[in-house]
ZADO-1210 file (C-alpha; in nm, 4 decimals, padded with zeros to 6 digits):
<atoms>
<atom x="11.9404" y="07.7174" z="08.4338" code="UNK" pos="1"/>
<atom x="12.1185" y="08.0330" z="08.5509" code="UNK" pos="2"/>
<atom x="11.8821" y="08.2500" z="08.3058" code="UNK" pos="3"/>
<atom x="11.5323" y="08.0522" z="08.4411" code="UNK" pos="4"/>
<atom x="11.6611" y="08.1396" z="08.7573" code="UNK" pos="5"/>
<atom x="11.7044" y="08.5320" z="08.6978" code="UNK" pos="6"/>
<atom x="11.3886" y="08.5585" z="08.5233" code="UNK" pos="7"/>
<atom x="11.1944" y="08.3446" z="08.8097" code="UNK" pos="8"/>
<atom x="11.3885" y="08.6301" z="09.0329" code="UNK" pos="9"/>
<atom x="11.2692" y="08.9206" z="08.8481" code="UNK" pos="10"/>
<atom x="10.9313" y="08.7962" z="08.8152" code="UNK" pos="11"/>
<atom x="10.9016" y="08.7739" z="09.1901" code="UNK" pos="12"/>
<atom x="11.0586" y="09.1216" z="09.2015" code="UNK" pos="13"/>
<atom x="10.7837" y="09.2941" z="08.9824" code="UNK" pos="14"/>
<atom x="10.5362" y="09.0676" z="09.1702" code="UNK" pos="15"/>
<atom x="10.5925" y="09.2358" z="09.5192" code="UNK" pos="16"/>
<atom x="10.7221" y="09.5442" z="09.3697" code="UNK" pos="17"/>
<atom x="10.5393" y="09.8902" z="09.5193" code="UNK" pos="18"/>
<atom x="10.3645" y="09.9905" z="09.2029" code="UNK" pos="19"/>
<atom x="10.1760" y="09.6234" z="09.2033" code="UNK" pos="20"/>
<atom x="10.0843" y="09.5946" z="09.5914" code="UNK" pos="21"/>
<atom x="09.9341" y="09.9440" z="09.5234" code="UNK" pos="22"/>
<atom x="09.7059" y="09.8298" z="09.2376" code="UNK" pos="23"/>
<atom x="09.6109" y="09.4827" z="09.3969" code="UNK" pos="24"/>
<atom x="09.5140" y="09.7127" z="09.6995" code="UNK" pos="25"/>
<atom x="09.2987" y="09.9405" z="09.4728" code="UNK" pos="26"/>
<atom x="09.1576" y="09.6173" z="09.3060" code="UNK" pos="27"/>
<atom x="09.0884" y="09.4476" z="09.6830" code="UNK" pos="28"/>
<atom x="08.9082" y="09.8061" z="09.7245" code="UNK" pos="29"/>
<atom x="08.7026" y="09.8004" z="09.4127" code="UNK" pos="30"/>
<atom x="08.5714" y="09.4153" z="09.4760" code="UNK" pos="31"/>
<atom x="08.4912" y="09.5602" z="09.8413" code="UNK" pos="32"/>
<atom x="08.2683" y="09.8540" z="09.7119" code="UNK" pos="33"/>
<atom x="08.0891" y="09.6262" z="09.4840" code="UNK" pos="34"/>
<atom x="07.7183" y="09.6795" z="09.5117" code="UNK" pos="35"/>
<atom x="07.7733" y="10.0047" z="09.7520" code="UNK" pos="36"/>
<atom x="07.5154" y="10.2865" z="09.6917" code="UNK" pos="37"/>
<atom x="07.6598" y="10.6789" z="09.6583" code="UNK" pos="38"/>
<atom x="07.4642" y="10.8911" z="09.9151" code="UNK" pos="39"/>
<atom x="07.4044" y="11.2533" z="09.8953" code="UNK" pos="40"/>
<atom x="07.4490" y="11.4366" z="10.2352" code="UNK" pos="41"/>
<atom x="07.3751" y="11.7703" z="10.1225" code="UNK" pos="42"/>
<atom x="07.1367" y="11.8936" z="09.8579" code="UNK" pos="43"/>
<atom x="07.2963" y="12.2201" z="09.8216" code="UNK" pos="44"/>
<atom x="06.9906" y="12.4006" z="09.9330" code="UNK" pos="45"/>
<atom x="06.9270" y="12.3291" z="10.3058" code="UNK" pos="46"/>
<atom x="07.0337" y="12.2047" z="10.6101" code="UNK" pos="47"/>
<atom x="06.7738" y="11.9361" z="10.6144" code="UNK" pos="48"/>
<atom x="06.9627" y="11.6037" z="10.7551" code="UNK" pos="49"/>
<atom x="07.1903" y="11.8396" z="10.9757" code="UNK" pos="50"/>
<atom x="07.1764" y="12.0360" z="11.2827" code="UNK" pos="51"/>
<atom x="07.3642" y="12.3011" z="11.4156" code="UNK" pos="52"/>
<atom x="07.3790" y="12.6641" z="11.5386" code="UNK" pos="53"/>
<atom x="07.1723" y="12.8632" z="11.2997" code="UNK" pos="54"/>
<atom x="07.3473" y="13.1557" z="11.3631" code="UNK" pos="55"/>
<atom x="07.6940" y="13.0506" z="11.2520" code="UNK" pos="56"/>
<atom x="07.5968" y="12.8086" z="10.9877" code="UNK" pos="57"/>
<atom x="07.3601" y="12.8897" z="10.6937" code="UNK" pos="58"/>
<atom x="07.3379" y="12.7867" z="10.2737" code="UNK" pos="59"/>
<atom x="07.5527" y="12.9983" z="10.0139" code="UNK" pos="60"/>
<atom x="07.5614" y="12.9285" z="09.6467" code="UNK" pos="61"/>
<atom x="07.5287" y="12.5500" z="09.6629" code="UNK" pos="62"/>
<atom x="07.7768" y="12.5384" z="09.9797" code="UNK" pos="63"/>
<atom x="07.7322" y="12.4514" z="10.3458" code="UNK" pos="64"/>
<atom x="07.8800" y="12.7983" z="10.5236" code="UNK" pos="65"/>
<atom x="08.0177" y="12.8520" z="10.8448" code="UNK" pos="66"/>
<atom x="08.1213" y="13.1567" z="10.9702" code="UNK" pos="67"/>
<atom x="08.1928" y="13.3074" z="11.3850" code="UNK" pos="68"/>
<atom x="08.3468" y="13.6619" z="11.3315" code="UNK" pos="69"/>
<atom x="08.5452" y="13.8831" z="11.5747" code="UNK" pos="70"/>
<atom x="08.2674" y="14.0772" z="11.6924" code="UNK" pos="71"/>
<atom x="08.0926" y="13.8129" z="11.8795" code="UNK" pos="72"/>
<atom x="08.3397" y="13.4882" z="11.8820" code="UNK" pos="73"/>
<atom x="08.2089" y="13.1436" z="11.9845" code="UNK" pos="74"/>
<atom x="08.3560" y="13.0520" z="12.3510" code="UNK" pos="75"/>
<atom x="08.4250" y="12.6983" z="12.2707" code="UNK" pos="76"/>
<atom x="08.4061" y="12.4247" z="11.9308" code="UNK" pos="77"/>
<atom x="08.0646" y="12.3773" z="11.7970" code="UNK" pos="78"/>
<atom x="07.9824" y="12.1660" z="11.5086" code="UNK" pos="79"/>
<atom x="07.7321" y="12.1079" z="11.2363" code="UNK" pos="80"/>
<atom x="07.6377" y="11.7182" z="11.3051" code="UNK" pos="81"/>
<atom x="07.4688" y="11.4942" z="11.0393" code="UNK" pos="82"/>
<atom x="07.1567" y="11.3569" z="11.1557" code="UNK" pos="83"/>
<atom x="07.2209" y="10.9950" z="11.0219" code="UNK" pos="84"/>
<atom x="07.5057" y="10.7879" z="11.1950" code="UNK" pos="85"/>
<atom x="07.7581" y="10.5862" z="10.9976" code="UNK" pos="86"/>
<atom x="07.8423" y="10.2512" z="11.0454" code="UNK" pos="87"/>
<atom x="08.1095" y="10.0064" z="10.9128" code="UNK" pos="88"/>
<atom x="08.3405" y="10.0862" z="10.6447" code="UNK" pos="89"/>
<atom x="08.2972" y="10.4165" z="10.3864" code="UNK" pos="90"/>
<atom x="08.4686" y="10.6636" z="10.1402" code="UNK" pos="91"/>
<atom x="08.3357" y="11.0134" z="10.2470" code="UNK" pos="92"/>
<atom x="08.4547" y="11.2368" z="09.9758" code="UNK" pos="93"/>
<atom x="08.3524" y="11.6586" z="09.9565" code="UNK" pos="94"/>
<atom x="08.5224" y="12.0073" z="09.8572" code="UNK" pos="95"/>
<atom x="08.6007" y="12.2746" z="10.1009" code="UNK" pos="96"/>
<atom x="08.7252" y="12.5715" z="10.1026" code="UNK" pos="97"/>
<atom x="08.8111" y="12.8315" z="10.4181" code="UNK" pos="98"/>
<atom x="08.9257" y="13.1552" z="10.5124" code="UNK" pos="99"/>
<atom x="09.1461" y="13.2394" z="10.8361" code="UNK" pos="100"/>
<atom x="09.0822" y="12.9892" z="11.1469" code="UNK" pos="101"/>
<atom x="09.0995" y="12.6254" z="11.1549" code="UNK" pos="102"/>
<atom x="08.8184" y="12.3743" z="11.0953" code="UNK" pos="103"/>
<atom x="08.7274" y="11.9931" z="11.0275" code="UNK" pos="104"/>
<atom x="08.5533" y="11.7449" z="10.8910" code="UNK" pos="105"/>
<atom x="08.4520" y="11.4650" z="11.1748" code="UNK" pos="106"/>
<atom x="08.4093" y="11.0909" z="11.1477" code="UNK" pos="107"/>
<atom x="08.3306" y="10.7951" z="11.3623" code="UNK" pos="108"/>
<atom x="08.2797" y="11.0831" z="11.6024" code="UNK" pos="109"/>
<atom x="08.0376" y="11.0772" z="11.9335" code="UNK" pos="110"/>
<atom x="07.8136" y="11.3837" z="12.0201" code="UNK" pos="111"/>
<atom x="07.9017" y="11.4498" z="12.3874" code="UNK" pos="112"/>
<atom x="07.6928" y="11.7866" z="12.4335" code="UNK" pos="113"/>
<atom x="07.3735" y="11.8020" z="12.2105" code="UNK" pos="114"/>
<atom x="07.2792" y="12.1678" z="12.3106" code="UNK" pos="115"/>
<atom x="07.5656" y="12.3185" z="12.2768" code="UNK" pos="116"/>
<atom x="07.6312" y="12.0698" z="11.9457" code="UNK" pos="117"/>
<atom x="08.0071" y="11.9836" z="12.1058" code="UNK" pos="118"/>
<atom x="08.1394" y="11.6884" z="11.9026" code="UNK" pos="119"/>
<atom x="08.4395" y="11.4670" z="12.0036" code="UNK" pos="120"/>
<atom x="08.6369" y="11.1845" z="11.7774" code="UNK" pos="121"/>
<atom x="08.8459" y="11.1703" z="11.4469" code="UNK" pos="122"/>
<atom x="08.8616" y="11.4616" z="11.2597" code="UNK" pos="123"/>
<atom x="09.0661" y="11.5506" z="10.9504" code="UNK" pos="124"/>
<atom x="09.1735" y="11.8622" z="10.9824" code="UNK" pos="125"/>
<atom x="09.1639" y="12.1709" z="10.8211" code="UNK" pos="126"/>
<atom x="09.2976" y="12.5451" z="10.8287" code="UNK" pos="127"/>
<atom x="09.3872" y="12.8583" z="10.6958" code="UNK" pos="128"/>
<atom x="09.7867" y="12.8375" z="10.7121" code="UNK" pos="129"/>
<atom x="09.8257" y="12.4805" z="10.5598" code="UNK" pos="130"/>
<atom x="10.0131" y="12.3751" z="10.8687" code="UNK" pos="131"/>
<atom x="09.7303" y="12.1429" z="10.9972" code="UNK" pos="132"/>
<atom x="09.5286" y="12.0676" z="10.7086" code="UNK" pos="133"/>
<atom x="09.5161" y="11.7018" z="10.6521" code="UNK" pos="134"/>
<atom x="09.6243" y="11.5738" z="10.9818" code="UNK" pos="135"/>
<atom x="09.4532" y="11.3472" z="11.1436" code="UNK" pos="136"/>
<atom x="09.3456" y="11.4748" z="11.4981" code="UNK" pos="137"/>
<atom x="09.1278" y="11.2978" z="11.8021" code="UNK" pos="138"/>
<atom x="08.8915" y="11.5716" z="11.9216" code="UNK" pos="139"/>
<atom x="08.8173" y="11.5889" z="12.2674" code="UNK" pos="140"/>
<atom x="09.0509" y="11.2513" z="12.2899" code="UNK" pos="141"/>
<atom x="09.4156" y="11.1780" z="12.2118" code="UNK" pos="142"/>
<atom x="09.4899" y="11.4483" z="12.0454" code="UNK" pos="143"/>
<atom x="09.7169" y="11.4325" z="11.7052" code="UNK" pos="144"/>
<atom x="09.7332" y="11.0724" z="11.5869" code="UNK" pos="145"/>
<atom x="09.9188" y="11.1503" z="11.2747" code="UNK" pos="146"/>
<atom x="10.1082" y="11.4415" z="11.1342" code="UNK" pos="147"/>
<atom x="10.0674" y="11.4641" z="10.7506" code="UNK" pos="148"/>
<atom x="10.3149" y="11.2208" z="10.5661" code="UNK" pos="149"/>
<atom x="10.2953" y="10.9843" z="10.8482" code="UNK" pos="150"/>
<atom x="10.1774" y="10.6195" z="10.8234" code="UNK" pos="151"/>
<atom x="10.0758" y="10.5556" z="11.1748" code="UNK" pos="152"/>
<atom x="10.0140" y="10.2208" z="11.3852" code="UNK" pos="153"/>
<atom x="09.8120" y="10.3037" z="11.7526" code="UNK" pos="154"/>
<atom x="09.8624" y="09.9499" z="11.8770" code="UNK" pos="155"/>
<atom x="09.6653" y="09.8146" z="12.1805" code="UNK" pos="156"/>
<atom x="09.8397" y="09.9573" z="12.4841" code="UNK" pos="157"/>
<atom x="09.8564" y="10.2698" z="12.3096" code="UNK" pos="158"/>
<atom x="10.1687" y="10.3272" z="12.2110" code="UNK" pos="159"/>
<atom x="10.2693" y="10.4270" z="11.8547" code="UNK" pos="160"/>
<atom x="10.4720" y="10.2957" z="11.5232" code="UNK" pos="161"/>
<atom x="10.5302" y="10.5675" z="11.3224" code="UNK" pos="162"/>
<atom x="10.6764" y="10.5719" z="10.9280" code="UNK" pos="163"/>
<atom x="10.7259" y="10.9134" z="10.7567" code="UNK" pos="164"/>
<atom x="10.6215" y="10.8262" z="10.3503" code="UNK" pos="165"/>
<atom x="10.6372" y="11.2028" z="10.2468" code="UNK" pos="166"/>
<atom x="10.7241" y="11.5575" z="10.4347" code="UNK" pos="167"/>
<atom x="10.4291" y="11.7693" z="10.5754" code="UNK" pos="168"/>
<atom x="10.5737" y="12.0760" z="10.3362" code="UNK" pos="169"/>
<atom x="10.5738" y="11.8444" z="10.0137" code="UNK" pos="170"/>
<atom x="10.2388" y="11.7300" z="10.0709" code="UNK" pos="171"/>
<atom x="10.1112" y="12.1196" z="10.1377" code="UNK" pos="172"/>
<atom x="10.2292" y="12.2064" z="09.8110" code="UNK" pos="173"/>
<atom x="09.8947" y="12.0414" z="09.6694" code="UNK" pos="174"/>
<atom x="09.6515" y="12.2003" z="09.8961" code="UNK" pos="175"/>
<atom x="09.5229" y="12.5290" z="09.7465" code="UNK" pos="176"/>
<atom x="09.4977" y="12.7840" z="10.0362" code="UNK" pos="177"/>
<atom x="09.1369" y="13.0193" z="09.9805" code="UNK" pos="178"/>
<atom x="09.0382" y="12.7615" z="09.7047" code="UNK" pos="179"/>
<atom x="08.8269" y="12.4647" z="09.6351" code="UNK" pos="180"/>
<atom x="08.9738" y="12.1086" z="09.7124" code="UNK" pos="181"/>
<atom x="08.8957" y="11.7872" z="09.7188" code="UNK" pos="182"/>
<atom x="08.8875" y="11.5841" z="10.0961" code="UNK" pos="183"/>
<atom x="08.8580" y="11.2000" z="10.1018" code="UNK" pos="184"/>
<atom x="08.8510" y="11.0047" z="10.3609" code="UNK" pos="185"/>
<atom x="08.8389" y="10.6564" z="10.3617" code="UNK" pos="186"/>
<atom x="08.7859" y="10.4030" z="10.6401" code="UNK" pos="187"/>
<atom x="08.8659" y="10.0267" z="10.6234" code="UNK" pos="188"/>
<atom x="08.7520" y="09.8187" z="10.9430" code="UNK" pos="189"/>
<atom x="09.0317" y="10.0055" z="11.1657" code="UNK" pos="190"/>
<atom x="09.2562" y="10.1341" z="10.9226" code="UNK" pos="191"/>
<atom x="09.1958" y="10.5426" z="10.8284" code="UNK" pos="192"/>
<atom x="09.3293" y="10.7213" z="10.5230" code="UNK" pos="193"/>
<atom x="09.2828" y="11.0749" z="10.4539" code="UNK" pos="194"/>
<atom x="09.3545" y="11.2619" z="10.0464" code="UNK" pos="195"/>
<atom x="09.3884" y="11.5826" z="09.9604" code="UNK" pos="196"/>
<atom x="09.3517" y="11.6360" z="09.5694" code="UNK" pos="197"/>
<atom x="09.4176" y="11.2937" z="09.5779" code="UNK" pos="198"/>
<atom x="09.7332" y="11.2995" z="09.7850" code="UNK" pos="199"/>
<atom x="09.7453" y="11.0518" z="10.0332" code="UNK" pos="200"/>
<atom x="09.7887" y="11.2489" z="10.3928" code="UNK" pos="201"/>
<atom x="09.7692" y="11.0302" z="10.6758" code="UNK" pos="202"/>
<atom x="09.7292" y="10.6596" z="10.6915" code="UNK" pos="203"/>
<atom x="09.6338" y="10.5080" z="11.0426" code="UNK" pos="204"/>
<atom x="09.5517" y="10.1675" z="11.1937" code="UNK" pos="205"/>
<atom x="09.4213" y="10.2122" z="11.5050" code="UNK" pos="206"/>
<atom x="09.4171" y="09.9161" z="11.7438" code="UNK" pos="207"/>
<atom x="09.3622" y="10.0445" z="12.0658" code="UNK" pos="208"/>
<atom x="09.0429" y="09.9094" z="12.2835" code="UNK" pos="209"/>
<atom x="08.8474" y="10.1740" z="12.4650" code="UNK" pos="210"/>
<atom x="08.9564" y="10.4326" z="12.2539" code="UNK" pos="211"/>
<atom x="08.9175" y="10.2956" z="11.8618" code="UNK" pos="212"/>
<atom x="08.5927" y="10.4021" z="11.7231" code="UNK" pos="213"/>
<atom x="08.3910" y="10.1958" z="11.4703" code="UNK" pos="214"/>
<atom x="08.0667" y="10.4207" z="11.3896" code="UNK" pos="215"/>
<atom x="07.9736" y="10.7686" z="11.5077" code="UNK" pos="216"/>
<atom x="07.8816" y="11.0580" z="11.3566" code="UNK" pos="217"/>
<atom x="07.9865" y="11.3054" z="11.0494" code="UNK" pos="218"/>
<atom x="08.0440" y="11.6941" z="11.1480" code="UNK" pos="219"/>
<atom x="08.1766" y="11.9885" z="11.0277" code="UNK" pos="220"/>
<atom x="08.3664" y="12.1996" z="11.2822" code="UNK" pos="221"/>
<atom x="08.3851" y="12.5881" z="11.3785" code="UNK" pos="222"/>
<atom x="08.6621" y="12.6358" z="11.5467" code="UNK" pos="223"/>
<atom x="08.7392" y="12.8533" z="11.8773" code="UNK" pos="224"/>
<atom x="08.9634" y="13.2185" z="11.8237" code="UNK" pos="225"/>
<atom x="08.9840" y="13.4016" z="11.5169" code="UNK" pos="226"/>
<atom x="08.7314" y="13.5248" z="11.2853" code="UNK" pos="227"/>
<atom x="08.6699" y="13.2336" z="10.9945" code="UNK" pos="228"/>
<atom x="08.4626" y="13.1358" z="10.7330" code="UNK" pos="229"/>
<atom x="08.3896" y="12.7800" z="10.5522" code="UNK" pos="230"/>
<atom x="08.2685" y="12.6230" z="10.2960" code="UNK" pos="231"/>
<atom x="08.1904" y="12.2602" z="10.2226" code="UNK" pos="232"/>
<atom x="08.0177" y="12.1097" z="09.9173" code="UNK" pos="233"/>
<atom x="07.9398" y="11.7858" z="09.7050" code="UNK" pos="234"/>
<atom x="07.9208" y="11.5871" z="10.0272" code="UNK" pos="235"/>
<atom x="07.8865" y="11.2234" z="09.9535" code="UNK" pos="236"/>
<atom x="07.9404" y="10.8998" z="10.1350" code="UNK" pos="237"/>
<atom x="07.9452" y="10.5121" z="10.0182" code="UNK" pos="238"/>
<atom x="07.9121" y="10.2242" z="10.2742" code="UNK" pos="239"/>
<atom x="07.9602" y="09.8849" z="10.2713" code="UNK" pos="240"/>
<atom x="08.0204" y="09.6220" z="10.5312" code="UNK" pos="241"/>
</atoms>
């Protein structure tokens, strides 16, 4: 009896156990996704389907650039805003790769200046130093709502639960500064997750009314200051309810 009992025990264990709440997650994913379509944002050859400043942002072997420089630096953020808004739950998945400054990749995100293309909501972050580059950061709003490694709970009156899963300097080592990398974000109902090369970053569920966003807009961000360029490419998205 002793030995059913141990074995019901460690069955249970490896039931429950990290590795298999991991894959049942993936698996809950995949039956999700079923029968979502793959979009192409970008064709690699315009800007059709986004608008922008055509003086900072232009096409460059197969890559969305951006670029302000010293000489005449932009005065505040500006953006390069998709024209189609986003709904419900997606993976948004692209490469990017910068030079000095700091930039971002917007989601769920609400245009509040059309002439001056001024975007404000999530953005995952990007920049030059790898100090902000995959955090997850509320433009124009609450500011940063998770520092990399962080798995992060905004509950309804606002106030935060915060676990630490890895270190902000173990997860930099697998961003590639002046390279190509991959960005994924993906965004379940409330909850937000943002990879680097496939490195989990950020996790957040945000539950706060007023300030939670469920649709918006995708942007690319030129940042104030410094001189920087950007590149972003392979710019897909899948939906499903």
């Amino acid at each position: 009896m002793n030995r059913v009992l141990c074995f019901l025990t460690l069955v249970a264990a490896v039931a429950v156990s990290p590795a298999n709440a991991q894959d049942s997650e993936k698996v809950a994913l995949a039956k999700s996704m079923q029968g979502a379509k793959t979009i192409t944002l970008f064709n690699g050859k315009t800007l059709d389907g986004w608008r922008g400043r055509d003086d900072l942002w232009s096409v460059e072997d197969g890559a969305i650039h951006g670029q302000t420089t010293d000489e005449a630096p932009i005065k505040q953020n500006t953006f390069l805003i998709l024209d189609r808004p986003v709904k419900g739950s997606f993976e948004l998945t692209l490469q990017f790769k910068m030079i000095g400054g700091n930039s971002g990749i917007q989601y769920r995100s609400q245009v509040l200046d059309e002439e001056k293309f001024i975007v404000g909501g999530y953005q995952a972050d990007i920049d030059a130093t790898n100090r902000f580059a995959g955090i997850l950061y509320e433009e124009k709003g609450r500011g940063i709502l998770a520092t990399r490694g962080q798995q992060t709970t905004i509950w309804a009156t606002g106030e935060k639960t915060t676990e630490q899963f890895a270190t902000a300097e173990e997860l930099a080592n697998s961003i590639h500064l002046g390279e190509w990398n991959d960005y994924r974000i993906l965004v379940r109902d409330n909850q937000l997750e943002q990879f680097i090369n496939e490195t989990l970053m950020i996790r957040v569920v945000d539950q706060q009314p007023g300030k939670k966003a469920d649709s918006g807009v995708i942007a690319l961000q030129l940042h104030q200051g410094p001189a920087m360029k950007v590149w972003f490419k392979n710019i897909q998205i899948r939906e499903w309810k």
